[in-house]
PASEBA-1860 file (N, C-alpha, C; in nm, 3 decimals):
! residues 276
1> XXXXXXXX> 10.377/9.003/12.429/10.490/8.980/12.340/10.610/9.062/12.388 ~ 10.740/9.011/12.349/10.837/9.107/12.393/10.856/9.246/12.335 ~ 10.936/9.366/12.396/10.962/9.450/12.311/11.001/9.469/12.163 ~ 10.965/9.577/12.084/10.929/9.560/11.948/10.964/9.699/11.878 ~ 11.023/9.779/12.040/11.010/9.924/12.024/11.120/10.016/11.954 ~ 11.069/10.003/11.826/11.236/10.031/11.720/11.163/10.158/11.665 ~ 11.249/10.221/11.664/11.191/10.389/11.651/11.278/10.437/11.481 ~ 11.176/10.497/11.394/11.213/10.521/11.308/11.353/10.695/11.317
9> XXXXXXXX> 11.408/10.648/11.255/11.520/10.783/11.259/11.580/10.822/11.088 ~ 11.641/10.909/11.097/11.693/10.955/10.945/11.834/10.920/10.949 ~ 11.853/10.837/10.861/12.026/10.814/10.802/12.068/10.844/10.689 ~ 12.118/10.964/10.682/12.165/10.986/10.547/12.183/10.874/10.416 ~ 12.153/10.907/10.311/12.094/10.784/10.248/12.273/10.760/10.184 ~ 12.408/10.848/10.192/12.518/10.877/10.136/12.571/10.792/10.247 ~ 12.544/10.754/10.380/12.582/10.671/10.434/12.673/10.553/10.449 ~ 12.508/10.490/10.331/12.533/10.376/10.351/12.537/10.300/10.219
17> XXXXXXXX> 12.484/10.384/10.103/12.458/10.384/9.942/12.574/10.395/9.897 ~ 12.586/10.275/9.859/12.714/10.265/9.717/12.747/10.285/9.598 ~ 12.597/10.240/9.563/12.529/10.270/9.394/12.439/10.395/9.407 ~ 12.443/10.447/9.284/12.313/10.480/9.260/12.177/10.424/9.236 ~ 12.092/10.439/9.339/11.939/10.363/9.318/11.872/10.420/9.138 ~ 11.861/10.276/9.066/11.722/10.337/8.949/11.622/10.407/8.978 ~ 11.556/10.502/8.903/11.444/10.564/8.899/11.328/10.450/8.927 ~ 11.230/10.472/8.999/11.108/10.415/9.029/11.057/10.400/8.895
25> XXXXXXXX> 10.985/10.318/8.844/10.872/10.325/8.737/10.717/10.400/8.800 ~ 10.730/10.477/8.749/10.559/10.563/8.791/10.525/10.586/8.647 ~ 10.390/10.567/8.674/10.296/10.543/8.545/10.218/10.702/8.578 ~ 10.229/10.760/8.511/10.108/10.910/8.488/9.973/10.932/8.445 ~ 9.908/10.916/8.422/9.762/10.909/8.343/9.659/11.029/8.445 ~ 9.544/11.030/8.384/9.450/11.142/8.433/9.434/11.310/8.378 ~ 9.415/11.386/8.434/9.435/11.543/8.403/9.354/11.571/8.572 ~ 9.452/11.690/8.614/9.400/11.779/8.714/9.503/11.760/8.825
33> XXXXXXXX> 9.509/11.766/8.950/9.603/11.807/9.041/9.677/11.678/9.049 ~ 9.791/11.675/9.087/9.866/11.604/9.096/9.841/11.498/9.223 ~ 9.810/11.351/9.203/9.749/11.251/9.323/9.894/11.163/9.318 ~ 9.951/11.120/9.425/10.038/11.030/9.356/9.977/10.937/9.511 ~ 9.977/10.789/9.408/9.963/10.665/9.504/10.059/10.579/9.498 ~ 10.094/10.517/9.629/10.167/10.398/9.685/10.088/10.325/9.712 ~ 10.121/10.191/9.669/10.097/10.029/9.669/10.120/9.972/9.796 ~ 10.072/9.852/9.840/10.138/9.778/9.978/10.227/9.718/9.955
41> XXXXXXXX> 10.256/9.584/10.009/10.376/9.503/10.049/10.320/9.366/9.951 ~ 10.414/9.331/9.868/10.401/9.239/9.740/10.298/9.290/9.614 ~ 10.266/9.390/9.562/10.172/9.414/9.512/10.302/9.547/9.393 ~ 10.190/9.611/9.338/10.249/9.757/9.261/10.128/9.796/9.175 ~ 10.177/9.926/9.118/10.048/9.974/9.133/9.917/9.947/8.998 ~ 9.949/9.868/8.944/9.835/9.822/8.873/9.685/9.781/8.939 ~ 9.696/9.749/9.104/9.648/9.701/9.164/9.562/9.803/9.166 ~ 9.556/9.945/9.168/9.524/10.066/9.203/9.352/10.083/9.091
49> XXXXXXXX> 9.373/9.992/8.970/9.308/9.976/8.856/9.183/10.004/8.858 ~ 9.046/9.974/8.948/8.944/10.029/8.927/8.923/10.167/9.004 ~ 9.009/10.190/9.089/8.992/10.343/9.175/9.093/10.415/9.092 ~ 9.202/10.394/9.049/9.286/10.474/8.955/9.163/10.506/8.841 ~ 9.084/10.445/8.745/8.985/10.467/8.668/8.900/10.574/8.703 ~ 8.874/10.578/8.749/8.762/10.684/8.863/8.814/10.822/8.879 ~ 8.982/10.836/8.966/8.987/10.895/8.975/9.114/10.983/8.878 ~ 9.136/10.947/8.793/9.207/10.991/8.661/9.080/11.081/8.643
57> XXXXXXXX> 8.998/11.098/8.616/8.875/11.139/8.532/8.901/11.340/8.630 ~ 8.954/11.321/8.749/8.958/11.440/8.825/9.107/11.511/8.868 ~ 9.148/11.365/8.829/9.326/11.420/8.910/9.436/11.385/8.801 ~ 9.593/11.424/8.825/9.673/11.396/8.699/9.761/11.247/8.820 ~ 9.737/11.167/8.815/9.770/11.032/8.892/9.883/10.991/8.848 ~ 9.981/10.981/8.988/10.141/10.943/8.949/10.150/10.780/9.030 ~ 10.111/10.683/8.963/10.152/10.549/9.016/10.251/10.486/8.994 ~ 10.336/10.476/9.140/10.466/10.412/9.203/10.454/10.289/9.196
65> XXXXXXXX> 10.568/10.223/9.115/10.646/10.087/9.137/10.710/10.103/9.250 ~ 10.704/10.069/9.363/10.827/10.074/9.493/10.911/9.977/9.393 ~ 11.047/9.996/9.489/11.170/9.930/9.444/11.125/9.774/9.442 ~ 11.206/9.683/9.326/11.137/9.542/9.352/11.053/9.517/9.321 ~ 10.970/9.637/9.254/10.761/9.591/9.285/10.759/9.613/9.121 ~ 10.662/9.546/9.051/10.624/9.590/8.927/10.728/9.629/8.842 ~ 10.719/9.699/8.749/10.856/9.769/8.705/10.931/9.834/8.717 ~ 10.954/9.825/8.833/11.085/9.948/8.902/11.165/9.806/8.980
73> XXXXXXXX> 11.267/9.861/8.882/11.450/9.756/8.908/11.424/9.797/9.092 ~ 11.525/9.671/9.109/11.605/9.679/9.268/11.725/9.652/9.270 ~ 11.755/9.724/9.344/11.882/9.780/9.410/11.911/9.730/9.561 ~ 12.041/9.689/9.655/11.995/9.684/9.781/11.984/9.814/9.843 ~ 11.940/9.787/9.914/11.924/9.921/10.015/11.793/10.005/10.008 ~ 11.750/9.973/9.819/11.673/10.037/9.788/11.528/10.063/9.847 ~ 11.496/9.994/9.960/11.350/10.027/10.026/11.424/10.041/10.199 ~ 11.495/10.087/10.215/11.577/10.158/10.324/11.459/10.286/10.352
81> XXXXXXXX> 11.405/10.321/10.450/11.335/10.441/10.463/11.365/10.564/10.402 ~ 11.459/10.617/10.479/11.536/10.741/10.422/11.605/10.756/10.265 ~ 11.631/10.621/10.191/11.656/10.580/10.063/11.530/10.609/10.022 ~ 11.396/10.505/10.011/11.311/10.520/9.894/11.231/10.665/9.915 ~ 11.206/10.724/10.013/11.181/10.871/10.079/11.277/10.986/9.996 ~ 11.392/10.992/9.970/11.481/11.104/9.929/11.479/11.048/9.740 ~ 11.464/10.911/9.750/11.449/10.852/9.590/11.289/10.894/9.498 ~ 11.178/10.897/9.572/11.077/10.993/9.547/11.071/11.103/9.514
89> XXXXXXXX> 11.125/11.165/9.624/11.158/11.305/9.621/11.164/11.367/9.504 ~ 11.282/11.271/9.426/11.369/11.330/9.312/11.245/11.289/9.201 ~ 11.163/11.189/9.213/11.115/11.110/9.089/10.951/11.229/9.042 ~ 10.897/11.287/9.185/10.738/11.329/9.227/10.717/11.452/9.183 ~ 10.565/11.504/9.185/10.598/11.657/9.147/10.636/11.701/9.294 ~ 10.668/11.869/9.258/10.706/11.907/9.385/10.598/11.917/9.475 ~ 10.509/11.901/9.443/10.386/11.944/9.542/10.260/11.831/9.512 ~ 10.181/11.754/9.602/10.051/11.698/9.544/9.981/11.640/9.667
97> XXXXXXXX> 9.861/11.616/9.635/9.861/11.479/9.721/9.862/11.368/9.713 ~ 9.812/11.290/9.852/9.897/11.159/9.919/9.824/11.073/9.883 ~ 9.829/10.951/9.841/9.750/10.813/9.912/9.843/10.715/9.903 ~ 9.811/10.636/10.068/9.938/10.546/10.078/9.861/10.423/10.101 ~ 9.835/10.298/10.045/9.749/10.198/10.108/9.890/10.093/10.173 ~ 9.854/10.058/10.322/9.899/9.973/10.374/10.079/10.001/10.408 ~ 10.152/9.952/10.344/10.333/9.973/10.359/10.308/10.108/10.251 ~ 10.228/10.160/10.200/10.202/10.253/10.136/10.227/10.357/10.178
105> XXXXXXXX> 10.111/10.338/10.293/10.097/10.493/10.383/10.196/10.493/10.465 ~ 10.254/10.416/10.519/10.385/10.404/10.610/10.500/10.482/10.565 ~ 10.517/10.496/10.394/10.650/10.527/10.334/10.559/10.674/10.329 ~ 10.448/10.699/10.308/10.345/10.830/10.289/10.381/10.929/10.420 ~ 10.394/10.858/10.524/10.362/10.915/10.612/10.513/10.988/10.655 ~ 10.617/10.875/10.631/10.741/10.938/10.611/10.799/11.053/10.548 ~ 10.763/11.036/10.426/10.774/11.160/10.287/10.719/11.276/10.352 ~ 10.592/11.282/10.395/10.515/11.377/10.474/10.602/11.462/10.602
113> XXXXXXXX> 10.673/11.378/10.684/10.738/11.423/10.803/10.849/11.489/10.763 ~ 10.921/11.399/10.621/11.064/11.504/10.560/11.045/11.586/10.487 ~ 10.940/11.577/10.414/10.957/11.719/10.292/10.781/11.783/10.307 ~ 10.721/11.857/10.444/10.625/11.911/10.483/10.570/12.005/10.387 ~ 10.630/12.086/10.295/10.584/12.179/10.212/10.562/12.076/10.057 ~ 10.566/11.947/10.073/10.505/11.890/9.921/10.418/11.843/9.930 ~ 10.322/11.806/10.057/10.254/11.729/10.054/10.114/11.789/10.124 ~ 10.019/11.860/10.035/9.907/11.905/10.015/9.791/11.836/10.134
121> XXXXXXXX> 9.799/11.701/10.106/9.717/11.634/10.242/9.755/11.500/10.189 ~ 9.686/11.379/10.310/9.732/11.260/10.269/9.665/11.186/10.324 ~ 9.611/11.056/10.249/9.492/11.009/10.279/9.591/10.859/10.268 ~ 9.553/10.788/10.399/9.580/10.678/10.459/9.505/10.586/10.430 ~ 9.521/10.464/10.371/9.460/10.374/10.348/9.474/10.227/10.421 ~ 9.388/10.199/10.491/9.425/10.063/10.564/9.561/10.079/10.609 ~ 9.641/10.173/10.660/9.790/10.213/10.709/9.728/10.302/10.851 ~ 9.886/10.257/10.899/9.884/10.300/11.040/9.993/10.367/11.032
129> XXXXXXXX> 10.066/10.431/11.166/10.180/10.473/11.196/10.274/10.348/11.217 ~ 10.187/10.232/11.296/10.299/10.143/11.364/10.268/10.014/11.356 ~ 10.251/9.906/11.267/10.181/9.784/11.198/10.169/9.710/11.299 ~ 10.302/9.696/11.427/10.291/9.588/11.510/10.297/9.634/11.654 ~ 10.294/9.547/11.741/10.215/9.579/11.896/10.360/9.595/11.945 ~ 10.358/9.732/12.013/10.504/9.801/12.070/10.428/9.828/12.235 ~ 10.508/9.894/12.281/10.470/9.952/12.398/10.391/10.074/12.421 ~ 10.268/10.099/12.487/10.195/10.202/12.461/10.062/10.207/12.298
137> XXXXXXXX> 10.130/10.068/12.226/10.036/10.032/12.102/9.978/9.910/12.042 ~ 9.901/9.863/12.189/9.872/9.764/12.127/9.727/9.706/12.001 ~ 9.684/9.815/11.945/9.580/9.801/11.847/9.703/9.790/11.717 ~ 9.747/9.675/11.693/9.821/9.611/11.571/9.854/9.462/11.605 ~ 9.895/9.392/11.481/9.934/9.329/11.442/10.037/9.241/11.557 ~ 10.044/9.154/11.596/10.202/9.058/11.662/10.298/9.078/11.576 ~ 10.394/9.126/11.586/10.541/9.129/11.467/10.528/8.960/11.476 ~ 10.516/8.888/11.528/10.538/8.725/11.456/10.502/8.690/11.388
145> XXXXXXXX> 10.370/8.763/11.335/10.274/8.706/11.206/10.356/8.764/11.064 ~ 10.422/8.852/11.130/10.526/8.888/10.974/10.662/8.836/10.944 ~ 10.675/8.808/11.083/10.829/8.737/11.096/10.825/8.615/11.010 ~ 10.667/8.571/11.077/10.665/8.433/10.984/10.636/8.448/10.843 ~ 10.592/8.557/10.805/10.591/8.529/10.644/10.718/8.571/10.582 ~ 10.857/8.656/10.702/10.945/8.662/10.619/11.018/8.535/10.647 ~ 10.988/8.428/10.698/11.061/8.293/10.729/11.021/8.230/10.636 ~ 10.897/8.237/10.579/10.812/8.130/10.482/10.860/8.212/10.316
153> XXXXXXXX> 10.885/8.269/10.339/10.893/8.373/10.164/11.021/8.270/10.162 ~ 11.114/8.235/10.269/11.303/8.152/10.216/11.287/8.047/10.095 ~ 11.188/7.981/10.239/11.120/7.841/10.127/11.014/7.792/10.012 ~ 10.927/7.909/10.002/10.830/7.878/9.889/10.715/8.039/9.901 ~ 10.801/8.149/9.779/10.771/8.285/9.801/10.620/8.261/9.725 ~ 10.589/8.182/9.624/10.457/8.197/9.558/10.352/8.197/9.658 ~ 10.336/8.023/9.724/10.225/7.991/9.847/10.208/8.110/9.960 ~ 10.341/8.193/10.005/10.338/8.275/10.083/10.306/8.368/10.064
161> XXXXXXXX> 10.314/8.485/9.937/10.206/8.563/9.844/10.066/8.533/9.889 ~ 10.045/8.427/9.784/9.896/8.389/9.817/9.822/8.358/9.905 ~ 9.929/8.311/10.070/9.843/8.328/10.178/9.815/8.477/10.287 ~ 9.957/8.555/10.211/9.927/8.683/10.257/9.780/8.777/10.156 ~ 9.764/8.709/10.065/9.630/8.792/9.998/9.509/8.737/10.021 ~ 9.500/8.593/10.109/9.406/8.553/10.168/9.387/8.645/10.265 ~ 9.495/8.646/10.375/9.485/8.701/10.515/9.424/8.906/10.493 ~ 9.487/8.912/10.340/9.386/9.078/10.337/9.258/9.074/10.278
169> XXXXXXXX> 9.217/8.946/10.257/9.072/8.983/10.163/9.004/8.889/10.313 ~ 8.994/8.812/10.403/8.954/8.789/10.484/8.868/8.852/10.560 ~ 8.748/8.836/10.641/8.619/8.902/10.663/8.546/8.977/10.581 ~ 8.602/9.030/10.454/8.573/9.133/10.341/8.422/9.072/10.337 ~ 8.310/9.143/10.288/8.232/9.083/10.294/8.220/9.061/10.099 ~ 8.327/9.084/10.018/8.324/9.031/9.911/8.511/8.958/9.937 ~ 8.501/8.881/10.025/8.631/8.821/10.006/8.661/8.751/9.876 ~ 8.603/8.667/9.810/8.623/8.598/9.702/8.643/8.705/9.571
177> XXXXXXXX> 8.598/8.818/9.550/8.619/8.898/9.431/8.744/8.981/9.445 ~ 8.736/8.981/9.637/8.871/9.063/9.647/9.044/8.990/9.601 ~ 8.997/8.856/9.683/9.112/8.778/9.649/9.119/8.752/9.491 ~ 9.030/8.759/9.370/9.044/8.707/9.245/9.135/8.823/9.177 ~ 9.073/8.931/9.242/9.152/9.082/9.201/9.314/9.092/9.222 ~ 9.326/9.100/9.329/9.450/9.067/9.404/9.543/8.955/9.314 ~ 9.456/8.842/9.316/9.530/8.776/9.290/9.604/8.790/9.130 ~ 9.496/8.863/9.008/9.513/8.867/8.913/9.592/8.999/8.838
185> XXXXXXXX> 9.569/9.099/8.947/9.688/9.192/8.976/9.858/9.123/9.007 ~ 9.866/9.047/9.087/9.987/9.017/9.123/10.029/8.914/9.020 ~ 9.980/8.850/8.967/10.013/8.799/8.807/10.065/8.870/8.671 ~ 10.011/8.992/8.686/10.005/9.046/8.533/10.146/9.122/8.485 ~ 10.246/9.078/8.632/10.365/9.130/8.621/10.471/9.043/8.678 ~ 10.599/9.049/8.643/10.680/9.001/8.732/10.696/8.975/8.831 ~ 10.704/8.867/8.905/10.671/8.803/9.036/10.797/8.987/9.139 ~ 10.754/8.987/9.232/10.860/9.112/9.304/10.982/9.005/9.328
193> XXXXXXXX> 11.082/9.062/9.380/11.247/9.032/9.381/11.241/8.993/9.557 ~ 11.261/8.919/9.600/11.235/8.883/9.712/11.309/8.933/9.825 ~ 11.450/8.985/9.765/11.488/9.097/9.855/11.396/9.207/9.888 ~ 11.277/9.263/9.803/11.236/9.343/9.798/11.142/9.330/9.928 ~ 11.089/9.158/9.888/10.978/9.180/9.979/11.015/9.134/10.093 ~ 11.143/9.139/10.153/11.198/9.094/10.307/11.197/9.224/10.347 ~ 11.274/9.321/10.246/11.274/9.474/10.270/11.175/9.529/10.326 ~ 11.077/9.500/10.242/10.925/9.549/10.281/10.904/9.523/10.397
201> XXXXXXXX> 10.910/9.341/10.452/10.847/9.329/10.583/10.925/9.382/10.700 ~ 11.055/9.397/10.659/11.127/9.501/10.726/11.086/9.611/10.788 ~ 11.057/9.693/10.708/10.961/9.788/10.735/10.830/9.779/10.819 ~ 10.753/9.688/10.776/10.604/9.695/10.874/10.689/9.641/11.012 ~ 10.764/9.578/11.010/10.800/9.496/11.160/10.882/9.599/11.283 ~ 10.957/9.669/11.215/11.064/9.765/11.305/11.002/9.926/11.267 ~ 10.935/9.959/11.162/10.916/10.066/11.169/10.825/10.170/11.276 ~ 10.834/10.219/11.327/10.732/10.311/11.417/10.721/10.474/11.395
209> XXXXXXXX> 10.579/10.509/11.318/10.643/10.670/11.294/10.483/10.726/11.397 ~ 10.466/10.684/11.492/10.412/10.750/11.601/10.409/10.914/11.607 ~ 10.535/10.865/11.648/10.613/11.107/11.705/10.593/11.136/11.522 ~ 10.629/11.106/11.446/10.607/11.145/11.309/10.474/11.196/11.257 ~ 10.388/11.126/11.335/10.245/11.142/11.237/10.151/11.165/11.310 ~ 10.219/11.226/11.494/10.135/11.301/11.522/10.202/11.446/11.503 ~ 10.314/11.486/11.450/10.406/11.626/11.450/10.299/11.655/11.263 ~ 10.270/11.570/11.198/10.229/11.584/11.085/10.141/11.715/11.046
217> XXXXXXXX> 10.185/11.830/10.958/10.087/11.955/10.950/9.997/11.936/10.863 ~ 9.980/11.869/10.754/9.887/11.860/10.655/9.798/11.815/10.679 ~ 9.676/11.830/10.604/9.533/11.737/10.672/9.541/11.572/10.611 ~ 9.486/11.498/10.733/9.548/11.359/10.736/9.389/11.313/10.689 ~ 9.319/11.210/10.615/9.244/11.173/10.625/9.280/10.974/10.624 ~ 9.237/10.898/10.730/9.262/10.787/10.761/9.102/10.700/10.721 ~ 9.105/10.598/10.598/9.033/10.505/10.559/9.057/10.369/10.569 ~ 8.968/10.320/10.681/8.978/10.193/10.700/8.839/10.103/10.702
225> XXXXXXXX> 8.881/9.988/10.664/8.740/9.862/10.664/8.698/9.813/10.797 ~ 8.599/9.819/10.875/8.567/9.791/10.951/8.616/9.608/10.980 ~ 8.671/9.539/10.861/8.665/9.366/10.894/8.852/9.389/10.887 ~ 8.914/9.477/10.871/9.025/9.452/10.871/9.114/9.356/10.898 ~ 9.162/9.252/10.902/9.226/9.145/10.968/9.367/9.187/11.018 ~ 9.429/9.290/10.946/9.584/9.327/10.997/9.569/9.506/11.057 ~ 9.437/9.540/11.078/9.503/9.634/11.122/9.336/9.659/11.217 ~ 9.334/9.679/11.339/9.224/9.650/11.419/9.164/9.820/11.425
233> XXXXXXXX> 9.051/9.797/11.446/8.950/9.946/11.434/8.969/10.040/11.521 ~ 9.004/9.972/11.661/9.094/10.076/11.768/9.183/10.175/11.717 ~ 9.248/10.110/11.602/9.385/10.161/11.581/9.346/10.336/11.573 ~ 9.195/10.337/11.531/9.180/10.474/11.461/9.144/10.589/11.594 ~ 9.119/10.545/11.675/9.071/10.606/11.806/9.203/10.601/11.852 ~ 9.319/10.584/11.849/9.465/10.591/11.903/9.514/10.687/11.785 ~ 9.507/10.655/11.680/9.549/10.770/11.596/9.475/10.923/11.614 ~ 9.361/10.927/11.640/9.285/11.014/11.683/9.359/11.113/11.790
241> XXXXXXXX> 9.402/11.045/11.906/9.460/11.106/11.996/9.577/11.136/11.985 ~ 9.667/11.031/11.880/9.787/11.133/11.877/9.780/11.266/11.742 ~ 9.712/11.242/11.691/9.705/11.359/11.629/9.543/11.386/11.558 ~ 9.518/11.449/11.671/9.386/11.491/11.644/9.304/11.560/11.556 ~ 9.375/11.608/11.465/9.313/11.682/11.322/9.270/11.572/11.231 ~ 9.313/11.422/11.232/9.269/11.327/11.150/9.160/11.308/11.149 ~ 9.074/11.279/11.014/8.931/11.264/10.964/8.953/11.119/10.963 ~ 8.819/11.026/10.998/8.825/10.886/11.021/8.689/10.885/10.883
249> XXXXXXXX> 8.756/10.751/10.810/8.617/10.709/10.750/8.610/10.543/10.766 ~ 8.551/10.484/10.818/8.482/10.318/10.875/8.448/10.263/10.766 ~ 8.474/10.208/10.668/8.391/10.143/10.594/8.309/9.996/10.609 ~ 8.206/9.999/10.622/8.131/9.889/10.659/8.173/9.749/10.585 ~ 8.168/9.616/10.590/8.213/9.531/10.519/8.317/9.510/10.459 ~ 8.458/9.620/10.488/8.521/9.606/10.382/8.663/9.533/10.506 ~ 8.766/9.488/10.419/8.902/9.383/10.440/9.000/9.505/10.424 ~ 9.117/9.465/10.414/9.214/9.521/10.422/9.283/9.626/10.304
257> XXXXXXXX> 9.198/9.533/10.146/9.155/9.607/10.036/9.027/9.674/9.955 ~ 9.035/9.780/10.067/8.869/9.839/10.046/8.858/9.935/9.916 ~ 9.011/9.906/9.841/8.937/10.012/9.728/8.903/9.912/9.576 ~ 8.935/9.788/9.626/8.862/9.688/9.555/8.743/9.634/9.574 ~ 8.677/9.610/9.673/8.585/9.599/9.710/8.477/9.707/9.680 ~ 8.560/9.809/9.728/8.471/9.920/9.718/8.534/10.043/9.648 ~ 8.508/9.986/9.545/8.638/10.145/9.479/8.510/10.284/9.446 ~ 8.404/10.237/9.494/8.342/10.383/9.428/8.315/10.461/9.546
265> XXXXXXXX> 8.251/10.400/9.686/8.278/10.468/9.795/8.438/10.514/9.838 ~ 8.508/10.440/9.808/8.636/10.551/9.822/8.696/10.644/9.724 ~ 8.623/10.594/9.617/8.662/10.726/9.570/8.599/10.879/9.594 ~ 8.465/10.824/9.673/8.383/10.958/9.701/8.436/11.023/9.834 ~ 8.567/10.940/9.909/8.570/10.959/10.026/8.693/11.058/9.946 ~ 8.783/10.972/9.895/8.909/11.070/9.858/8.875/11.233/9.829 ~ 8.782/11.207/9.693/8.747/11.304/9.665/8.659/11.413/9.758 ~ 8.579/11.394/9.842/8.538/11.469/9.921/8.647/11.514/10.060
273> XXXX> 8.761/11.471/10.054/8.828/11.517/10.160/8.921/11.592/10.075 ~ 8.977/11.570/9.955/9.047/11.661/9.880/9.000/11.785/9.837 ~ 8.866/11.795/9.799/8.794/11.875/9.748/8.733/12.004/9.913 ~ 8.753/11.945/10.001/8.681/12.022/10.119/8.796/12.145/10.112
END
């Protein structure tokens, strides 16, 4: 494929911001250290629902609407890197830890590289540094397979939803419960703002935080499904080498949403890497 090699950088968010961005909607629930989770790309965080259950019972859980997503208004600009990154900032406690699933961990991994003293450790979920095949990375994704769903979202955003939640519950070895989940999550709220979700694919397509997340000081723990369809098992043996303090956990049978599938083994994973 051709070059793809777009390197993430910091732009003052005063730049280019006209308005003031709304506050995120984050939902709080639980008691104990402060967990805050990010959602993927078309989704928010209700989705989080049987592993949020679980792990409320141990942690005080801050779940993010990204801009566009669930109940948090949009704004333009508003999923701009350095925008929803400095817009956190202001919303989070000062200190906790991470979990980022998918465009999750991508914005996770960011927050992590700018504000190093808030972020306790951070546990990667089905997320990479770099979603699509650049130079020097090819364990990802073709940027065309996203190009095309931001070509297909112009003409008919519902069908294109629902074939992107096929393409993550795919090989799952409970694909059918995963996709019913998914699917009944992304119902129970306002369809997202479709600026939002071009924004989003924005992001997986040009973003690269490589030099970012191997400079990363906190302990990284990276969870992925062995059937992944968007993000290949290599990826973790390349993350390995650029930053070698990362803990790998494989999950056998699982798709791209392994904490539906499997929300009780990850929650034993979270919790045993937080707790070490």
């Amino acid at each position: 494929m051709g070059s793809c090699n777009i390197h993430y950088r910091w732009i003052p968010a005063c730049a280019r911001m006209t308005e003031r961005v709304e506050p995120m909607h984050i939902k709080v629930m639980g008691q104990g250290p402060n967990l805050v989770m990010l959602h993927g790309w078309s989704m928010h965080s209700a989705v989080w629902h049987d592993l949020a259950e679980g792990l409320a019972k141990h942690f005080t859980l801050h779940l993010v609407d990204l801009p566009g997503h669930g109940q948090s208004e949009w704004q333009a600009d508003a999923l701009e890197l350095d925008v929803v990154v400095k817009n956190l900032a202001k919303e989070l406690p000062e200190t906790a830890y991470w979990l980022g699933w998918s465009l999750g961990g991508l914005i996770s991994i960011a927050f992590a590289d700018h504000f190093p003293n808030r972020v306790k450790k951070i546990i990667l979920m089905s997320a990479t540094p770099c979603f699509v095949q650049v130079t020097g990375w090819s364990c990802a994704m073709d940027a065309s397979v996203f190009k095309t769903f931001a070509d297909n979202l112009e003409d008919d955003q519902a069908t294109t939803l629902q074939r992107f939640l096929l393409l993550q519950a795919r090989g799952s070895q409970q694909s059918r419960d995963t996709i019913r989940q998914l699917t009944q999550q992304l119902t129970i709220e306002k369809p997202p703002v479709a600026d939002a979700l071009q924004a989003g694919l924005k992001l997986l397509i040009e973003i690269d935080l490589r030099t970012q997340f191997a400079t990363l000081q906190c302990p990284i723990k990276m969870i992925l499904g062995d059937r992944d369809t968007l993000i290949p098992t290599q990826m973790l043996d390349d993350a390995k080498q650029l930053n070698p303090k990362v803990e790998i956990a494989l999950l056998a049978g699982a798709g791209h949403a392994p904490f539906i599938a499997q929300a009780a083994q990850c929650q034993q994973e979270i919790e045993k890497f937080i707790n070490e």
